[in-house]
Biopython code that builds the backbone (N, CA, C, O; Angstrom):
import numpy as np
from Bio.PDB.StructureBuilder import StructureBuilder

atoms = [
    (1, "UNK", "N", (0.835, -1.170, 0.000)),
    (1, "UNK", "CA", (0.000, 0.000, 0.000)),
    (1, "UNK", "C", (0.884, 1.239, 0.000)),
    (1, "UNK", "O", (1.812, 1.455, 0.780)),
    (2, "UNK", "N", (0.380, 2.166, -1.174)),
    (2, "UNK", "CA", (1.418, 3.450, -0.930)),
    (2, "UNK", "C", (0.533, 4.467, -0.304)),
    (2, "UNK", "O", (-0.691, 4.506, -0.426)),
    (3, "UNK", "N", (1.444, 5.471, 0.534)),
    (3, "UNK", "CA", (0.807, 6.436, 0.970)),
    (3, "UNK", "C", (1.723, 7.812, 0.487)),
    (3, "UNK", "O", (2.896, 7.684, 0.137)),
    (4, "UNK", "N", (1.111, 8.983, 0.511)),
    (4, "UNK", "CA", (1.441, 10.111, 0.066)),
    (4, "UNK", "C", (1.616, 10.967, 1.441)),
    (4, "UNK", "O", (0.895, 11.893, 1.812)),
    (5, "UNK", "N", (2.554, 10.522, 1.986)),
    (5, "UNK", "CA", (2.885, 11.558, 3.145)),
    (5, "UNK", "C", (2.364, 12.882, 3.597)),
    (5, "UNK", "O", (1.543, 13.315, 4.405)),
    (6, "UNK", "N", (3.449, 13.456, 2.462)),
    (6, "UNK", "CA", (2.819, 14.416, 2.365)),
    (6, "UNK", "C", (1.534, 15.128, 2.579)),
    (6, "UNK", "O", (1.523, 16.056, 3.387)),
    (7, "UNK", "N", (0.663, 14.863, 2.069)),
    (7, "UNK", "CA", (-0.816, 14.935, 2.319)),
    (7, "UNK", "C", (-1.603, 14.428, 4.114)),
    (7, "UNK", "O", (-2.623, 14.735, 4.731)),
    (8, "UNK", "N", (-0.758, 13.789, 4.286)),
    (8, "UNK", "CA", (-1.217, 13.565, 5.819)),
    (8, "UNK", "C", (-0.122, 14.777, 6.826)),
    (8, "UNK", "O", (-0.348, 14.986, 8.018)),
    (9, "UNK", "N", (0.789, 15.313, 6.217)),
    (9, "UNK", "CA", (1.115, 16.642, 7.347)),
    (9, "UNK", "C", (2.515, 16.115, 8.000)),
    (9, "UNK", "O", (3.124, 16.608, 8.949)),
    (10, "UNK", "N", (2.912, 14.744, 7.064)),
    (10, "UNK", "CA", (4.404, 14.601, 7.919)),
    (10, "UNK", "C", (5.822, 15.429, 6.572)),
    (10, "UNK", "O", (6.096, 15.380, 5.373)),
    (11, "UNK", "N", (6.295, 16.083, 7.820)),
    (11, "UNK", "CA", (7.671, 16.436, 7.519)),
    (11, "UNK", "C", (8.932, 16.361, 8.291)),
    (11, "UNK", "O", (9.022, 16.807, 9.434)),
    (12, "UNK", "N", (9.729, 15.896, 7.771)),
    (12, "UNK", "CA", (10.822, 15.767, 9.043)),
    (12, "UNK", "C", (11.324, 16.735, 9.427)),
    (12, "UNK", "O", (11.610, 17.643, 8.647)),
    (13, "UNK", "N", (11.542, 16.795, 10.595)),
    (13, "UNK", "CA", (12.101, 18.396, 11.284)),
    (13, "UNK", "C", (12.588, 17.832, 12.652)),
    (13, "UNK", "O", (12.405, 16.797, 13.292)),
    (14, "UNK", "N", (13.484, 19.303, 12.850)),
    (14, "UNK", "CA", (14.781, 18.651, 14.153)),
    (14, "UNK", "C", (14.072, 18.591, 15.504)),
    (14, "UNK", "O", (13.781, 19.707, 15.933)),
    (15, "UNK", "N", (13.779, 17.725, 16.155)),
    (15, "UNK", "CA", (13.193, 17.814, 17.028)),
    (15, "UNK", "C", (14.582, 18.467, 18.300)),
    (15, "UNK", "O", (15.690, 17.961, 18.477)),
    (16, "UNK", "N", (13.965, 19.758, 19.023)),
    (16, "UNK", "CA", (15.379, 20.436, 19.870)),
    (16, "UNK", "C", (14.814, 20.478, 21.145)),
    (16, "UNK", "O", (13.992, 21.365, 21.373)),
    (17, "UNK", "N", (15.163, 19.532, 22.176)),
    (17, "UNK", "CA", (14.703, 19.642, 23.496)),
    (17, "UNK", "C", (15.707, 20.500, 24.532)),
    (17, "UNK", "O", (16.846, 20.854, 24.226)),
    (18, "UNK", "N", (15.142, 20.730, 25.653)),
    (18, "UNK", "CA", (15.573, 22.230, 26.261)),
    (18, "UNK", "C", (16.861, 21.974, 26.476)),
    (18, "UNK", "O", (17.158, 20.784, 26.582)),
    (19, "UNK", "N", (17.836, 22.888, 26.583)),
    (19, "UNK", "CA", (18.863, 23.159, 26.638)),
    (19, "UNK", "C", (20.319, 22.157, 25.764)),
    (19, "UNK", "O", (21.510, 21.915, 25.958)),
    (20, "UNK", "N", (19.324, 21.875, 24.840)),
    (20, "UNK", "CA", (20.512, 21.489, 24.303)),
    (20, "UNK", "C", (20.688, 22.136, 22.083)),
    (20, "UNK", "O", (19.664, 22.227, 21.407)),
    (21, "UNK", "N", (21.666, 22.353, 21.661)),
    (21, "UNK", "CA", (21.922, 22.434, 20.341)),
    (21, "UNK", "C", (20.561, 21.894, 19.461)),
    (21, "UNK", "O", (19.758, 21.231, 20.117)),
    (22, "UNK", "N", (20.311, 22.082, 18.319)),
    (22, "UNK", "CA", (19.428, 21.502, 17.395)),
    (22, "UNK", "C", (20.834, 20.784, 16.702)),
    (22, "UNK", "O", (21.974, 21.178, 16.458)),
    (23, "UNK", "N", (19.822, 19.068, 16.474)),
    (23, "UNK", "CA", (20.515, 18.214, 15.640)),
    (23, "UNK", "C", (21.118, 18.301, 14.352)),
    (23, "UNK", "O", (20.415, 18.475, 13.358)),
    (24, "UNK", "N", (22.674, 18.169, 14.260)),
    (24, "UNK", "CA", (22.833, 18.030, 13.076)),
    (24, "UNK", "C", (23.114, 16.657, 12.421)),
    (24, "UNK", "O", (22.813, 15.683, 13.112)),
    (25, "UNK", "N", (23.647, 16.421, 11.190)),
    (25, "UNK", "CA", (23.665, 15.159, 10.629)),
    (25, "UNK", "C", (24.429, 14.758, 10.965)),
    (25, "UNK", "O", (25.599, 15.132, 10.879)),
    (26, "UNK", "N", (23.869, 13.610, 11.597)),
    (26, "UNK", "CA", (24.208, 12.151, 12.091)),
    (26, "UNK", "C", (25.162, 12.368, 13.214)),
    (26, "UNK", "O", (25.308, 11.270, 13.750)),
    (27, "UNK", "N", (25.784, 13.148, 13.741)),
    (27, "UNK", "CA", (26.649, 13.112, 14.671)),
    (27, "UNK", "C", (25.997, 13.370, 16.094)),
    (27, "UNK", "O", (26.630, 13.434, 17.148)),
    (28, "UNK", "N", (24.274, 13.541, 15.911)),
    (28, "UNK", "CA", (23.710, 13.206, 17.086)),
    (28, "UNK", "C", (23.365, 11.773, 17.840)),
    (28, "UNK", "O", (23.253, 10.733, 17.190)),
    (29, "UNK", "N", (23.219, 11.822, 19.186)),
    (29, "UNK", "CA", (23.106, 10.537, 19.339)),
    (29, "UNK", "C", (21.898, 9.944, 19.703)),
    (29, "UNK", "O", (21.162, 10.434, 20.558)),
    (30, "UNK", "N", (21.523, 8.353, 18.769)),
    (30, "UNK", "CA", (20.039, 7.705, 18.447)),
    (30, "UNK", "C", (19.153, 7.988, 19.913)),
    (30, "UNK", "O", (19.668, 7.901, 21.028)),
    (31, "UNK", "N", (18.138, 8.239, 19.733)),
    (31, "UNK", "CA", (17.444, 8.003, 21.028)),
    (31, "UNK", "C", (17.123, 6.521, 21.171)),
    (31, "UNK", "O", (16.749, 6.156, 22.286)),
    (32, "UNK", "N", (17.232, 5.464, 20.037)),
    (32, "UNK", "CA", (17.249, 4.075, 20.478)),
    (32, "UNK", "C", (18.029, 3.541, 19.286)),
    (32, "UNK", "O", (17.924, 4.004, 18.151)),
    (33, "UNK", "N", (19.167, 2.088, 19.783)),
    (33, "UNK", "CA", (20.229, 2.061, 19.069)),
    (33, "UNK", "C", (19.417, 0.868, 18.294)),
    (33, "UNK", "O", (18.387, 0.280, 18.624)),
    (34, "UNK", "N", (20.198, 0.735, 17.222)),
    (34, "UNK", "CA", (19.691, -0.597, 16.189)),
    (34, "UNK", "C", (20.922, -1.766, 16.380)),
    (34, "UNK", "O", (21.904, -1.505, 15.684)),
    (35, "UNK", "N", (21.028, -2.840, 17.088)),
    (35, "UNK", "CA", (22.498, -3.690, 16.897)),
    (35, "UNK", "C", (21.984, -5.162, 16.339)),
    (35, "UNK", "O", (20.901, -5.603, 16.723)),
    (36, "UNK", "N", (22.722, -5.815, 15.518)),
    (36, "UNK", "CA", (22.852, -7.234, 15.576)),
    (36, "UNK", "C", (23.572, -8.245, 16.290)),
    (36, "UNK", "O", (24.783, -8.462, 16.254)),
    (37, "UNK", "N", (22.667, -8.850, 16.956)),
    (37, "UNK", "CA", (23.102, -10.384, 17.502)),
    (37, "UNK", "C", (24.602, -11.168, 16.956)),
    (37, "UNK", "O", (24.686, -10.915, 15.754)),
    (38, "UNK", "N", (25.327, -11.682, 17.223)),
    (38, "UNK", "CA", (26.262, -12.469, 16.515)),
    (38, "UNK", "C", (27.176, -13.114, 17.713)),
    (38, "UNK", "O", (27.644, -12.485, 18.662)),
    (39, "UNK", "N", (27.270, -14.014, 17.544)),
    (39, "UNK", "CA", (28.391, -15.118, 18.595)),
    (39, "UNK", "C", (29.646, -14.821, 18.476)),
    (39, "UNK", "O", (29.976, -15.084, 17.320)),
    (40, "UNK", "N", (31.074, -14.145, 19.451)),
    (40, "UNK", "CA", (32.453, -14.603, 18.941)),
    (40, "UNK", "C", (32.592, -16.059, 19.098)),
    (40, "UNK", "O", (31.753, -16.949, 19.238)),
    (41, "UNK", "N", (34.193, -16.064, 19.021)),
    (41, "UNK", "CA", (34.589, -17.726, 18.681)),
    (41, "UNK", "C", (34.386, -18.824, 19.867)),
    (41, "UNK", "O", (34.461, -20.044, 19.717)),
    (42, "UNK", "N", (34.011, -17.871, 21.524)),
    (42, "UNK", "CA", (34.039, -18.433, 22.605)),
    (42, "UNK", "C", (32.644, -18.962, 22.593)),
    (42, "UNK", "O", (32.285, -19.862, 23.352)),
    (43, "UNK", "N", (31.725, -18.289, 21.566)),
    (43, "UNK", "CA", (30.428, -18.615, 21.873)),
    (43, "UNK", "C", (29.129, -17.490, 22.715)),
    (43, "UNK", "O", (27.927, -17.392, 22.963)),
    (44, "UNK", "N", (30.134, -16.984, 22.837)),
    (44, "UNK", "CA", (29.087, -16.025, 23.654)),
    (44, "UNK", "C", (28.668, -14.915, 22.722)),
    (44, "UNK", "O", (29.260, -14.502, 21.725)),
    (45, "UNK", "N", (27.298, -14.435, 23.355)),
    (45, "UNK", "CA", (26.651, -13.140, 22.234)),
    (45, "UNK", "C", (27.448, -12.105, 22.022)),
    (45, "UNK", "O", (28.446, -12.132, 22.741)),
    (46, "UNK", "N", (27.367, -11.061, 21.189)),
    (46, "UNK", "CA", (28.096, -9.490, 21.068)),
    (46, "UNK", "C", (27.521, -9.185, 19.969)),
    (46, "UNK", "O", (27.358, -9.647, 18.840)),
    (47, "UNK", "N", (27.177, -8.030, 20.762)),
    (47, "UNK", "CA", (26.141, -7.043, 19.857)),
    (47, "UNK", "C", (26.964, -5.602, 18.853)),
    (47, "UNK", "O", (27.447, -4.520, 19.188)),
    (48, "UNK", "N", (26.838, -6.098, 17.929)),
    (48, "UNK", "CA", (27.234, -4.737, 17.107)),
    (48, "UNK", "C", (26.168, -3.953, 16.459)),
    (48, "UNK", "O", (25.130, -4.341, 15.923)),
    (49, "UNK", "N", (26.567, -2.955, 16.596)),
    (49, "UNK", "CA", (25.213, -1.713, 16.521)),
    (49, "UNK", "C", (25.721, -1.459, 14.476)),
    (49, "UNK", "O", (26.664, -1.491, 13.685)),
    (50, "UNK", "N", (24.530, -1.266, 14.575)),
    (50, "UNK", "CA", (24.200, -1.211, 13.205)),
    (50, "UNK", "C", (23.431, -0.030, 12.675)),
    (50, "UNK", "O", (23.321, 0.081, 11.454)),
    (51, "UNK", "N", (22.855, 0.920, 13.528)),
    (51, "UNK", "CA", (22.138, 1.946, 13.471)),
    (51, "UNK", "C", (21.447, 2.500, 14.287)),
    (51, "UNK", "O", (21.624, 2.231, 15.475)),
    (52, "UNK", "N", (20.460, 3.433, 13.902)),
    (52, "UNK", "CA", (19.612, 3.744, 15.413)),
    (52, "UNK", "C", (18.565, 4.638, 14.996)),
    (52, "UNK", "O", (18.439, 4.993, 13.824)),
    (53, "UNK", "N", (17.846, 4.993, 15.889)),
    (53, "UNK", "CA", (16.038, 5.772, 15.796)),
    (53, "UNK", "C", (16.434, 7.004, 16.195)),
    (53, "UNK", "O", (17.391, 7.067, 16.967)),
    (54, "UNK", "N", (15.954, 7.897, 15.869)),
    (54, "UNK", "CA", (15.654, 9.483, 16.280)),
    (54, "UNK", "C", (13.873, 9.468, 16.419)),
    (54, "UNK", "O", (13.074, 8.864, 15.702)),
    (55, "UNK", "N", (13.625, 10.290, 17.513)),
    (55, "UNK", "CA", (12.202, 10.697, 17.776)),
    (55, "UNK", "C", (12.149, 11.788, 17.285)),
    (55, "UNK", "O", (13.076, 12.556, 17.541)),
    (56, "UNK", "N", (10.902, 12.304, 16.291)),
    (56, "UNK", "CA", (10.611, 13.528, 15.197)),
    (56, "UNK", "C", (9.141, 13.696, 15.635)),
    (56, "UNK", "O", (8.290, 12.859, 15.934)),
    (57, "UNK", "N", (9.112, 15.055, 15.579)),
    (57, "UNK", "CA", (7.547, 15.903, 15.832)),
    (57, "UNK", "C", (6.986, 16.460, 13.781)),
    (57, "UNK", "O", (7.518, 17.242, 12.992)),
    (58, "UNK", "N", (6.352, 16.007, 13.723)),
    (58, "UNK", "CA", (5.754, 16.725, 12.171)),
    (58, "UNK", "C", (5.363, 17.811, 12.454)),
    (58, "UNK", "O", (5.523, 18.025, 13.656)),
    (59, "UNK", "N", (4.843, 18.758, 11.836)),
    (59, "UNK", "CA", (4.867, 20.035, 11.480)),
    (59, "UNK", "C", (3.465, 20.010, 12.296)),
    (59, "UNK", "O", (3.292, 20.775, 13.244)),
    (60, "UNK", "N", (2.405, 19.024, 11.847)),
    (60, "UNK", "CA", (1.139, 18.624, 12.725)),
    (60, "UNK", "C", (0.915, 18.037, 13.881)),
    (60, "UNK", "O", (-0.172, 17.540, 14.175)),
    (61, "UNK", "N", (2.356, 18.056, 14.942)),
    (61, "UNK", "CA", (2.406, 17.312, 16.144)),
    (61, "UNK", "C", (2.423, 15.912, 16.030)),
    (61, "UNK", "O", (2.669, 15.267, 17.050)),
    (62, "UNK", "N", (2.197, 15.302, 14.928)),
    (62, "UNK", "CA", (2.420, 13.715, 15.031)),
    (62, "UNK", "C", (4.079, 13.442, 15.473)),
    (62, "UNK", "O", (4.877, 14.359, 15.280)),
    (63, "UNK", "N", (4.483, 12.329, 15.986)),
    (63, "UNK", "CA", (5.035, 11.915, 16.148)),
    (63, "UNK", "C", (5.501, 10.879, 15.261)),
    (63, "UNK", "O", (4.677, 10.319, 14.537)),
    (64, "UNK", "N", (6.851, 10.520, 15.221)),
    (64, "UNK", "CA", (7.684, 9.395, 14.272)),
    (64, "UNK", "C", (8.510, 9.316, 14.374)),
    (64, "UNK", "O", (9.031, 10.320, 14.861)),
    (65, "UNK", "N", (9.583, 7.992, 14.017)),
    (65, "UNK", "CA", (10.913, 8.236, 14.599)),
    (65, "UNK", "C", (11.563, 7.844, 12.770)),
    (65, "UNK", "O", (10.985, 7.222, 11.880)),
    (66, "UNK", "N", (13.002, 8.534, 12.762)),
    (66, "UNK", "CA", (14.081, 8.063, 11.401)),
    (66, "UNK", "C", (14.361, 6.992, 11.922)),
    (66, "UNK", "O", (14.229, 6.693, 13.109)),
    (67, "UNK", "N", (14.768, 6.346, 11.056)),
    (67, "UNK", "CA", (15.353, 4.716, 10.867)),
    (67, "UNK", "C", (16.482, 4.789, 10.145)),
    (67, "UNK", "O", (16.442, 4.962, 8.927)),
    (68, "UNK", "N", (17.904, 4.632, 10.995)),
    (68, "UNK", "CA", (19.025, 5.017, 9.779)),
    (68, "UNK", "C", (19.708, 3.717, 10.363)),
    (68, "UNK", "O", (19.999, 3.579, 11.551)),
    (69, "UNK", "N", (20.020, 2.375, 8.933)),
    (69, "UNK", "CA", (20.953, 1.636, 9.241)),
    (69, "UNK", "C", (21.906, 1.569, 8.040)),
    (69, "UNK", "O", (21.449, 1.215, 6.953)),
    (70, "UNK", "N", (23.388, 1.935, 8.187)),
    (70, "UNK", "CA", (24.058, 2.727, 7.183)),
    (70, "UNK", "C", (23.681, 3.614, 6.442)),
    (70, "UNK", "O", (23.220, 4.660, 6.899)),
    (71, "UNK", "N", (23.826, 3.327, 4.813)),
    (71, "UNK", "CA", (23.102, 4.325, 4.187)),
    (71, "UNK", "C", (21.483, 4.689, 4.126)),
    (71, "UNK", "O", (21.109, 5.862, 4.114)),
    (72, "UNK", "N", (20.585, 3.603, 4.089)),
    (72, "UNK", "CA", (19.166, 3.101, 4.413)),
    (72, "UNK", "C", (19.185, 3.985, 5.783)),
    (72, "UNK", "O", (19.858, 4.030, 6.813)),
    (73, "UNK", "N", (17.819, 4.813, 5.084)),
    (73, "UNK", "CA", (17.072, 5.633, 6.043)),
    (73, "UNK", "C", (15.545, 5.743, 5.778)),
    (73, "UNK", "O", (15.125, 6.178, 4.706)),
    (74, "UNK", "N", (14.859, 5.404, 6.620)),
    (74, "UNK", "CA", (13.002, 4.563, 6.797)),
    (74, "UNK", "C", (12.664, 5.728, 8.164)),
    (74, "UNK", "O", (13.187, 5.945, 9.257)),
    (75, "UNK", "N", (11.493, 6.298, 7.390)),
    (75, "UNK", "CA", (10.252, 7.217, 8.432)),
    (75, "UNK", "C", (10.006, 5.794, 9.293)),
    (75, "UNK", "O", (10.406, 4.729, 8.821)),
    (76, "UNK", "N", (9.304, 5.853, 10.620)),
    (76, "UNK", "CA", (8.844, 4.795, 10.832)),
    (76, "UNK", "C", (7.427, 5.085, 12.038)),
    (76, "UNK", "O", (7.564, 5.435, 13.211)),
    (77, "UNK", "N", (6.367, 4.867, 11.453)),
    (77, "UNK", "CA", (4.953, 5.405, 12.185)),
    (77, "UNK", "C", (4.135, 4.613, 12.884)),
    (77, "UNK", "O", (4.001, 3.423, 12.598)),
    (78, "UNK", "N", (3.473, 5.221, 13.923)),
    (78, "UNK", "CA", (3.246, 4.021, 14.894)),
    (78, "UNK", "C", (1.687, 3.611, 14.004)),
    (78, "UNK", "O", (1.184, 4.512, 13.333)),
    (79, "UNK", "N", (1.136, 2.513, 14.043)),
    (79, "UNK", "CA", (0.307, 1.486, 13.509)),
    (79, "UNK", "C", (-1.073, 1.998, 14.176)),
    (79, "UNK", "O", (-1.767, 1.289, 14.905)),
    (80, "UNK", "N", (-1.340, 3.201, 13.857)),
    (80, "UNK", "CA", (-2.988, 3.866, 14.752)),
    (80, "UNK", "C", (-4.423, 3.905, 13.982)),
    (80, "UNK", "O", (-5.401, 4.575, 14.314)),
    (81, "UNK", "N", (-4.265, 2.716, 12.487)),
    (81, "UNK", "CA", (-4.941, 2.757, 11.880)),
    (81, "UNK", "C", (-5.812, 1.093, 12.003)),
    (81, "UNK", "O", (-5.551, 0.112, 11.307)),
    (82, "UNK", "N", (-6.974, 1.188, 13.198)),
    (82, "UNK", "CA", (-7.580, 0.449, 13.406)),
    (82, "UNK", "C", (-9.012, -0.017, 12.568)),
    (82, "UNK", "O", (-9.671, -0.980, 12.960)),
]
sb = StructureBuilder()
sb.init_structure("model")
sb.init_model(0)
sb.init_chain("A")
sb.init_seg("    ")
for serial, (resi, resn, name, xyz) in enumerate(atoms, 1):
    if name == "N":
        sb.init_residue(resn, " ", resi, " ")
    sb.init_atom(name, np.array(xyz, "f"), 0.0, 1.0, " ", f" {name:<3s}", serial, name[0])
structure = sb.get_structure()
């Protein structure tokens, strides 16, 4: 299913909470990290991070978070369509 964003009022914009700088690219840090699972040779887990979420306000107060894992970057909206 495609949707036209746009038309529903989302735009991405820096979300700047009190006392700190407005975000620039990418050198801010995720409000939730993205890592993969993987075993070393002893067997045990270790997690390598692979990306991470930013929390975003739209221009219309909705809420959404970016999805950046390397170059791949995904809006990602919560599921309020019952």
């Amino acid at each position: 299913m495609k949707i036209k964003l746009e038309d529903e009022g989302f735009e991405e914009v820096q979300a700047e909470k009190q006392g700190e700088k407005p975000e620039t690219g990418g050198s801010n840090r995720p409000d939730l990290r993205v890592v993969q699972a993987d075993r070393d040779k002893d067997g045990n887990v270790v997690y390598t991070n692979v990306g991470g979420m930013w929390k975003n306000v739209s221009k219309n107060g909705n809420e959404f978070y970016t999805l950046k894992i390397g170059q791949l970057k995904l809006l990602v909206f919560p599921n309020n369509n019952k």
